[in-house]
C-alpha positions in Angstrom: 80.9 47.2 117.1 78.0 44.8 117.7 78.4 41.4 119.2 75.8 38.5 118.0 74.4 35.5 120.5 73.8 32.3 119.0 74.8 28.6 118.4 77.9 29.2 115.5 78.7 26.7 112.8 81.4 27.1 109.8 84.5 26.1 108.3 87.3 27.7 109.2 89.9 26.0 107.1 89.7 24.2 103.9 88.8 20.6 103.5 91.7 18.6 103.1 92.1 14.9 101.6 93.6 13.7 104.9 90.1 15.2 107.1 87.3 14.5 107.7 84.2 17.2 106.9 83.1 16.5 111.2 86.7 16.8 112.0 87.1 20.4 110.1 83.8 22.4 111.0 83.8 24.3 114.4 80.7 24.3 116.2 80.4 26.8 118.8 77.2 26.3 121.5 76.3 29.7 123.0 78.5 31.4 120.9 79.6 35.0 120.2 80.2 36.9 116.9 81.9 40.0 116.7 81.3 42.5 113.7 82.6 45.7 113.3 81.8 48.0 109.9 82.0 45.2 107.2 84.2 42.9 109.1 84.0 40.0 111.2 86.6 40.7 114.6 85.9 37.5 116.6 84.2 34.2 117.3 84.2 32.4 120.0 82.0 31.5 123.6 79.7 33.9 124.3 81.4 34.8 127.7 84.6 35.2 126.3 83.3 37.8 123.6 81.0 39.7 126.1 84.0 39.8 128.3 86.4 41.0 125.7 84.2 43.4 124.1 82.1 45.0 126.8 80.5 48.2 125.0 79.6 46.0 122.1 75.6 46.3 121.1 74.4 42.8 121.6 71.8 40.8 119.4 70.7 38.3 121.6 69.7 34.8 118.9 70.5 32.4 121.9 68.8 29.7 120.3 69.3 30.2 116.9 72.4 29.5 115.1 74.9 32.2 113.4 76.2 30.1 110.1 78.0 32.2 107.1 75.9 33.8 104.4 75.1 30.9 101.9 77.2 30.5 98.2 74.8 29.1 94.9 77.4 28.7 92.5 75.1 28.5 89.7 71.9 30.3 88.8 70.3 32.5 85.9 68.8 35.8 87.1 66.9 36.3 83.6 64.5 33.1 84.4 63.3 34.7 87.5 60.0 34.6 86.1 59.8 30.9 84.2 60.6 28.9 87.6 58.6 26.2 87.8 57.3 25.7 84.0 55.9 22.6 82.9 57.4 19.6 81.8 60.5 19.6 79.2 63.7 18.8 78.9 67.2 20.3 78.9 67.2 21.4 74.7 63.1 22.2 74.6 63.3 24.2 77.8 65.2 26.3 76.4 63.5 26.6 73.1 60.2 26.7 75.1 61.1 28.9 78.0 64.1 30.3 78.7 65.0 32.3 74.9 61.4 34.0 75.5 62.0 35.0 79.0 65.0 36.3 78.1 64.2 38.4 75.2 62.4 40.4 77.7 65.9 42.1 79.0 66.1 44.3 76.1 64.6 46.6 78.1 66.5 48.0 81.0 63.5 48.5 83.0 62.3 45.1 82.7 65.7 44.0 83.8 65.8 46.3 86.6 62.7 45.1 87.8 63.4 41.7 88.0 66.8 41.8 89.2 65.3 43.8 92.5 63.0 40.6 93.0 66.1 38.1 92.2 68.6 39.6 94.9 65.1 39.7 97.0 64.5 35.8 96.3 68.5 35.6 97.3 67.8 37.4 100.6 65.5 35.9 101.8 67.2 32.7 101.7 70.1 33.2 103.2 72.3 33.5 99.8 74.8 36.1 100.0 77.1 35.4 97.1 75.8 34.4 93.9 77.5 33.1 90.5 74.6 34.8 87.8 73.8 34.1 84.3 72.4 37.5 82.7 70.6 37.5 79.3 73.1 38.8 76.3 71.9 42.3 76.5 74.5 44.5 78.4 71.8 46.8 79.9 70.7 43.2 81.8 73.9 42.2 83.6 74.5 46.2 84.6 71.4 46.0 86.0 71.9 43.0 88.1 75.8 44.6 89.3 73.9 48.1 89.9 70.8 46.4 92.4 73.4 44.4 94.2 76.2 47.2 94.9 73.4 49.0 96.2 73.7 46.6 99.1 77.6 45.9 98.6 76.4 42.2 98.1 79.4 39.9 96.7 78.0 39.0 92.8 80.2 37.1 90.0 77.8 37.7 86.7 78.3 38.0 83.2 76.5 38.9 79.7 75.6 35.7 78.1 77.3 35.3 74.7 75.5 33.3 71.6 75.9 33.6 68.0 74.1 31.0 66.7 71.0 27.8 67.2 69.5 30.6 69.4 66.7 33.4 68.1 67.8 36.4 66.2 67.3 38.6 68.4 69.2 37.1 71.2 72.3 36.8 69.6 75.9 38.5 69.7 78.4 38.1 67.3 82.2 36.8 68.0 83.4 40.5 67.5 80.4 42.0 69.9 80.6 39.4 72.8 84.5 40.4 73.1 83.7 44.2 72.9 81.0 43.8 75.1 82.3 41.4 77.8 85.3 44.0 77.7 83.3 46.5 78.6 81.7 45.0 81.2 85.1 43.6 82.6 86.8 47.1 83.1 83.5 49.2 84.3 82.6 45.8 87.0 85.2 43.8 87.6 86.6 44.2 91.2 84.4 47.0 91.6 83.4 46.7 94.8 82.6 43.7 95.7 81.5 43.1 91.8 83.3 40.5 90.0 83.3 39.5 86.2 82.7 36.1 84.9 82.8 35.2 80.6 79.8 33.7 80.2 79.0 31.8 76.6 75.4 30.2 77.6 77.1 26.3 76.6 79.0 25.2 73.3 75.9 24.9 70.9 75.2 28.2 71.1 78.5 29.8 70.3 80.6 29.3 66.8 84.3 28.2 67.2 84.7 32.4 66.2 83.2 33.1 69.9 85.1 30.8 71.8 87.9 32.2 70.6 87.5 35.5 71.2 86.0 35.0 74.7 89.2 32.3 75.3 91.1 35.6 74.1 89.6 37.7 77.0 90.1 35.5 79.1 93.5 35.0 78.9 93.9 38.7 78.6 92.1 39.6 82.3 93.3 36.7 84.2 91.8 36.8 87.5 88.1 37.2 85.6 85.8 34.1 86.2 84.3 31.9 83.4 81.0 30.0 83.5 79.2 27.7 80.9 77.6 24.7 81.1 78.8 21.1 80.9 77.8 17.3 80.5 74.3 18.2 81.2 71.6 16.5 78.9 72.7 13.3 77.0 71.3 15.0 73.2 73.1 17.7 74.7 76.3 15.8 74.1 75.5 13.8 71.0 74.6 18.0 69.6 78.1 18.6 70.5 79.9 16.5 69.0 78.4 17.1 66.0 78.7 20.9 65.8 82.5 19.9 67.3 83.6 17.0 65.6 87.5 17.8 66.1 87.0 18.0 69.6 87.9 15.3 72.0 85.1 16.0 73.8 82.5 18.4 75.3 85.0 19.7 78.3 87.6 19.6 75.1 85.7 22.5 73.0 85.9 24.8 76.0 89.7 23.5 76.3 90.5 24.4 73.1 90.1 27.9 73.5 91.8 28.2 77.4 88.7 28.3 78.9 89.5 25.3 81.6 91.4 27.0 84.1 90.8 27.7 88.3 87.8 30.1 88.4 86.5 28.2 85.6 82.8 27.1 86.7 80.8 24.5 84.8 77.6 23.8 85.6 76.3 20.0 85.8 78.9 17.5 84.6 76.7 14.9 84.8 77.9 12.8 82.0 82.0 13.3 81.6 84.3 10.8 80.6 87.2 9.7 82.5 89.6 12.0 80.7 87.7 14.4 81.3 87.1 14.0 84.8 91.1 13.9 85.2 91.3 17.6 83.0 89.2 19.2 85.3 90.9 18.4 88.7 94.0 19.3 86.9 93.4 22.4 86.1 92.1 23.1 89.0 88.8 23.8 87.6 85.0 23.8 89.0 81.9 21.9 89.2 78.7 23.5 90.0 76.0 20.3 91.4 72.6 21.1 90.3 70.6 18.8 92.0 67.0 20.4 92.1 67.2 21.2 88.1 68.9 17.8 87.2 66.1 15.9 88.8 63.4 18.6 87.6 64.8 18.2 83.4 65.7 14.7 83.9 69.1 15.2 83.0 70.7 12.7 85.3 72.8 11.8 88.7 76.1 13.9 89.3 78.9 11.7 90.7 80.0 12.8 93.6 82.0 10.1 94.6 84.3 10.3 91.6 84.6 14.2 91.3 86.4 13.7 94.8 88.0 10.9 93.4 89.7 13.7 90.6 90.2 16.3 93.1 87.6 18.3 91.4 86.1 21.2 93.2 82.0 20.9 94.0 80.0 23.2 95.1 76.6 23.4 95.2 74.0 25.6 93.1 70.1 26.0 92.6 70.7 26.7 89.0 67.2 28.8 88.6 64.9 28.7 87.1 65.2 25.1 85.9 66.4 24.8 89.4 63.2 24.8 91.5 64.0 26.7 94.6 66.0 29.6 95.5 67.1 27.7 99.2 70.3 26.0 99.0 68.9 24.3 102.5 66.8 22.7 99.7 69.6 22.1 97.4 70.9 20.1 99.7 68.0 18.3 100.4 67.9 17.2 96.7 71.6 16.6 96.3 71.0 13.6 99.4 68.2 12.4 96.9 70.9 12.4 94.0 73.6 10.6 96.3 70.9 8.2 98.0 70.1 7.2 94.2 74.0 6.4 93.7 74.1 4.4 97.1 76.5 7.0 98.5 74.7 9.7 100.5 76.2 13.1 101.5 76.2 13.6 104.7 75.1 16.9 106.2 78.4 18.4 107.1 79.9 18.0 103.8 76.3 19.3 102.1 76.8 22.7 104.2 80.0 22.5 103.0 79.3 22.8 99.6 77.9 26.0 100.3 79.6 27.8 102.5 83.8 26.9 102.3 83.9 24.7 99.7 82.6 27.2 97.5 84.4 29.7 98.6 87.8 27.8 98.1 86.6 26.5 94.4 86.6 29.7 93.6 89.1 31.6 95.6 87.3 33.8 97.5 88.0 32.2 100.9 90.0 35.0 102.1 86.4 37.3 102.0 83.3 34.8 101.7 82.3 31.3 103.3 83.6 31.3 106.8 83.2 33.5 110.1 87.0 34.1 110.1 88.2 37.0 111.7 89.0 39.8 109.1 86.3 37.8 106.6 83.2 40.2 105.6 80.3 40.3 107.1 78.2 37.9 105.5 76.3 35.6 107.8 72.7 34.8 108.2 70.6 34.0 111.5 68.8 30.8 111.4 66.1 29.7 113.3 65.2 26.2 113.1 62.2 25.7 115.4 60.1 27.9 113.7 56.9 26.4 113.3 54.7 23.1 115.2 56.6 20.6 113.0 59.8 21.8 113.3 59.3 22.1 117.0 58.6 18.3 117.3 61.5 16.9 114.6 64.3 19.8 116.0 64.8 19.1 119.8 66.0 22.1 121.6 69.7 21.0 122.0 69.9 19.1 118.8 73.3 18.9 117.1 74.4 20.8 114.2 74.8 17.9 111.7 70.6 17.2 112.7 69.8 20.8 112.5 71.0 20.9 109.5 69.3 18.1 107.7 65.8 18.4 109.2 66.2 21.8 107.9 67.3 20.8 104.6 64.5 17.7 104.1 61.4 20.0 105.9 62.7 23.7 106.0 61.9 26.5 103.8 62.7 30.4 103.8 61.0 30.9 107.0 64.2 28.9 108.9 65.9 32.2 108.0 65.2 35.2 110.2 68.0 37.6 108.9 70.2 37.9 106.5 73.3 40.5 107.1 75.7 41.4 103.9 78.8 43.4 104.7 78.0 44.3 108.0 74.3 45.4 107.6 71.0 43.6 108.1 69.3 43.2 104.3 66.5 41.1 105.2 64.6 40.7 108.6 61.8 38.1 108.4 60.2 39.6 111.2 59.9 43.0 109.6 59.4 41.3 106.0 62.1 44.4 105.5 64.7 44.2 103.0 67.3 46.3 102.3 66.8 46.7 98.7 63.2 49.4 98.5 
């Protein structure tokens, strides 16, 4: 049993339409948090949890803060290595950058290798759950699911599926990405702490064949996630429509084939109809915000305002490697840029929200992830504001959360997080520069 001194901040209950985020997070100042094995025991004071478990070892953080480990909702493990590439847009990036990065994961090694470095990036930001684009080789997404139950880390992935406007040598066929997803379902899926998630890239790249058979799978395994892309680029759309021209609109193609449903995760939304807007908070679906990458392609301004309007799950998601930081501190940071743009700015409360139990209730995994709930796993992360001369001077020493929080976000970097901890176990230690993964 080990018991963990430090300021405490999370959710412990879901956001509801009748609270305020300020009036739902608890904020606990010289806190205590009890783990024992994978499992969280207890929070509360300090005292209290020294008192009621004496023989406890103690990790004494007193003036850092304890928050749960950190959700991104939407990121591609395959562009590790193209982060950060010059100057395109949504359609030529991926012409440009992302189909030769990816043709690189036909070898298992290479895919190894860089998923060793992903989860590392992950680490050492604080991100313990991640929703993961692979490339559409198989040998890349059991890569990725192999590296992160070596660390019993919480990862929903999937093999990318596209059989068409994509090279030849990246592409599936309706028949294979079934057989293969399948595959991948039964040998990963609620393995561990592994989960599965259907993955066609977006609509361009997958004839109505595909969709259907994926839309088949996924109304065969149930529980499975789905994740795609959505609304993102405005030639985006217009490409849509004409490879689609039945549909009623982009979120309609994926509709079609009973791919809008909870656990459903699409990534942007940037430009949705009202209709549209209306499906998704019906069926209960998601909407990963992509702030850093939006701004980075030039795609556009997610609305916030009337996803909340919808009852529309958000949650919030670095979408690397167009996404231009693995911090979802950072995330944030952009996401009050997008909101400041649309005269409605997210406050800090709601932004660690976002990534921490609003994610986790989009995609119903509250019961394990995004809180410090007793009988939740162990996945929190130690964070240490004040860590160099400038953060000294903006963060005073008994600063509130909401403060912490957004200094950190605006000015902060990896170096705000000192240790990240995954079922029970420290996986990185910024003192020791040690990661759990060799």
């Amino acid at each position: 049993m080990q018991l963990f001194r430090a300021n405490i901040a999370h959710f412990p209950t879901p956001n509801t339409a009748s609270s305020t985020f300020a009036e739902d997070i608890a904020i606990i100042h010289d806190g205590g948090l009890v783990i024992e094995g994978k499992k969280i025991i207890a929070t509360g004071s300090f005292s209290s949890m020294r008192e009621q478990y004496p023989n406890a070892v103690l990790h004494d953080h007193k003036d850092s803060w304890i928050l749960p480990g950190l959700i991104d909702s939407h990121l591609h493990y395959p562009q590790t290595e193209s982060i950060a590439s010059f100057g395109e847009q949504l359609l030529s990036w991926l012409e440009n950058y992302t189909f030769p990065t990816e043709k690189q994961f036909a070898s298992v090694e290479h895919a190894q290798k860089i998923a060793k470095v992903f989860l590392q990036q992950l680490l050492k930001n604080g991100t313990t759950t991640g929703f993961v684009f692979s490339s559409v080789h198989q040998g890349c997404c059991n890569a990725l699911f192999s590296a992160a139950s070596e660390i019993d880390m919480a990862i929903v992935a999937g093999k990318v599926c596209m059989d068409r406007n994509c090279p030849a040598d990246l592409q599936d066929c309706p028949d294979t990405a079934q057989k293969d997803s399948a595959v991948l379902i039964e040998k990963w899926h609620n393995t561990g702490r592994n989960r599965y998630a259907i993955t066609p890239r977006f609509a361009p790249t997958s004839s109505e064949a595909q969709l259907a058979a994926l839309g088949e799978l996924a109304t065969q395994y149930k529980d499975v996630f789905v994740q795609t892309h959505l609304s993102e680029n405005v030639d985006e759309i217009a490409w849509v429509k004409s490879l689609f021209p039945k549909a009623s609109g982009y979120l309609d193609v994926y509709d079609k084939y009973n791919l809008v449903r909870p656990r459903a995760v699409f990534g942007h939304g940037i430009h949705l109809s009202s209709d549209e807007w209306q499906r998704l908070g019906e069926a209960d679906a998601t909407l990963a915000f992509c702030p850093t990458s939006n701004l980075f392609l030039g795609s556009g301004l997610f609305d916030l305002q009337t996803a909340r309007a919808n009852n529309v799950h958000v949650a919030l998601a670095t979408d690397v490697g167009a996404g231009t930081s693995f911090s979802m501190l950072k995330t944030y940071g952009d996401a009050y840029k997008v909101s400041q743009l649309r005269h409605a700015p997210i406050d800090p409360i709601e932004g660690f929200y976002l990534m921490t139990q609003g994610a986790a209730v989009a995609h119903k995994l509250d019961d394990e992830i995004g809180n410090l709930n007793p009988d939740t796993v162990a996945d929190f992360i130690i964070v240490t504001p004040r860590y160099d001369e400038l953060m000294e001077l903006r963060i005073k020493p008994n600063a509130e959360f909401d403060d912490v929080f957004f200094a950190l976000s605006i000015l902060g970097d990896d170096r705000a997080i000192a240790e990240t901890w995954i079922s029970g176990q420290c996986c990185y230690n910024k003192k020791e520069t040690h990661y759990a993964m060799a």
